[in-house]
C-alpha positions as CSV (number, residue, x, y, z in Angstrom):
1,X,-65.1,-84.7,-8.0
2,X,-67.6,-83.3,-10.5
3,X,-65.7,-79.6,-10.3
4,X,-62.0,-81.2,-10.9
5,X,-63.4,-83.3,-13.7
6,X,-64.6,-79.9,-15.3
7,X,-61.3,-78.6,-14.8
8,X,-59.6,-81.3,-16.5
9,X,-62.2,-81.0,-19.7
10,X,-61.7,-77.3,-19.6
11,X,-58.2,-77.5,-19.5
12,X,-58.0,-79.7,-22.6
13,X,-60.2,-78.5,-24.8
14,X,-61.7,-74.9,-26.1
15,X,-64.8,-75.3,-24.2
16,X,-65.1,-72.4,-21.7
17,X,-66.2,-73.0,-18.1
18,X,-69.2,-70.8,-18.4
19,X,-70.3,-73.0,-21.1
20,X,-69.9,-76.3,-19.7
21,X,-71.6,-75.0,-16.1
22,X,-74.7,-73.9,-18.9
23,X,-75.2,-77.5,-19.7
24,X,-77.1,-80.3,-18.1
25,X,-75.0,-83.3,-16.7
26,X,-76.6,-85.6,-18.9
27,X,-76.0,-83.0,-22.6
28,X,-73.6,-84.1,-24.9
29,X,-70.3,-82.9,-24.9
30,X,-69.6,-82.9,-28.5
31,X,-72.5,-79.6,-29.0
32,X,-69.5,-77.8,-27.2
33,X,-66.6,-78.9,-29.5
34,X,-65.9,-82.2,-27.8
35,X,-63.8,-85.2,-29.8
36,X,-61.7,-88.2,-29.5
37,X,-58.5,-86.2,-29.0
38,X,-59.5,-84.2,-26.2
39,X,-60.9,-87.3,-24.2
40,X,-57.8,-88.9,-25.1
41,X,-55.7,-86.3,-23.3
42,X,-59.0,-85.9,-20.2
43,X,-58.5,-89.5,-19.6
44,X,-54.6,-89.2,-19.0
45,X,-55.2,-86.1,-17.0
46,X,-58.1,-87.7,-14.8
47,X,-56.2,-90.9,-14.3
48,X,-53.3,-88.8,-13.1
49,X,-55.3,-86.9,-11.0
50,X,-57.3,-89.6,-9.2
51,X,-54.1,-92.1,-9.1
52,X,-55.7,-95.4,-11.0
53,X,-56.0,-96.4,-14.5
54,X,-58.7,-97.2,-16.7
55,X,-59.4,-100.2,-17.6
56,X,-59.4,-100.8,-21.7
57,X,-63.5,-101.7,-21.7
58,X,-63.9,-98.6,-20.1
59,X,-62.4,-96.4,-22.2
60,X,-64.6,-96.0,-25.3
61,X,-65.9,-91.9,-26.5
62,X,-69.5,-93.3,-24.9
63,X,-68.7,-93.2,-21.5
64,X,-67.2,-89.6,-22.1
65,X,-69.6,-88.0,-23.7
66,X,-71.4,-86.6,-20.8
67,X,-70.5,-85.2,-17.3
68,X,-72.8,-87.6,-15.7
69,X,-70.9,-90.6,-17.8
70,X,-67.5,-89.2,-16.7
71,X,-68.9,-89.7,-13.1
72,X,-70.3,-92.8,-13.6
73,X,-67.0,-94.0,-14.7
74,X,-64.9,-92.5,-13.3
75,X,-66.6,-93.6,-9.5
76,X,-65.9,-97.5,-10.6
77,X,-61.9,-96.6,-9.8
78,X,-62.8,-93.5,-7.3
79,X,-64.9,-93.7,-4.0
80,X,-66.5,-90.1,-3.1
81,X,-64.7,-90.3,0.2
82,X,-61.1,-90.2,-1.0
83,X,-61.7,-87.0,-3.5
C-alpha cells in the first residue's frame, strides 16, 4: 500500500519519486512542495484506488501531511490483506 500511495502523491504533485523515497515516513510533506490542492486531488485518487470514501473528520491537511499519516488513515477504510 505504502508504494501506490507514493504513486498517487507523485502523480499529483511536482515532487519527484527520488525525493519522496529520501524522506522519513514521519517528514513533512509540505518541505517537498506539498499543499491543500494536491491532497485534494491524492484523496480523490486514493479513494478511487482503494474503492471507499473518506469520511469528512478524516479529511483534514493533518492527517496528510506525512506518509506514515496517509497510512494511518488510510488503513481505518483499507485492511493490509485486500491491497
Amino acid at each position: 500500500m505504502k508504494e501506490k500511495i507514493k504513486e498517487i502523491i507523485c502523480s499529483h504533485t511536482y515532487i519527484k519519486r527520488e525525493d519522496l523515497d529520501s524522506i522519513g515516513d514521519n517528514d513533512k510533506l509540505t518541505e517537498l512542495g506539498l499543499d491543500s490542492i494536491n491532497v485534494v486531488y491524492i484523496i480523490g485518487e486514493i479513494e478511487e484506488e482503494f474503492n471507499f470514501s473518506f469520511y469528512d473528520e478524516d479529511m483534514l491537511l493533518v492527517n496528510f501531511e506525512t506518509i506514515d499519516k496517509i497510512l494511518k488513515t488510510v488503513g481505518k477504510y483499507v485492511s493490509v490483506k485486500s491491497v
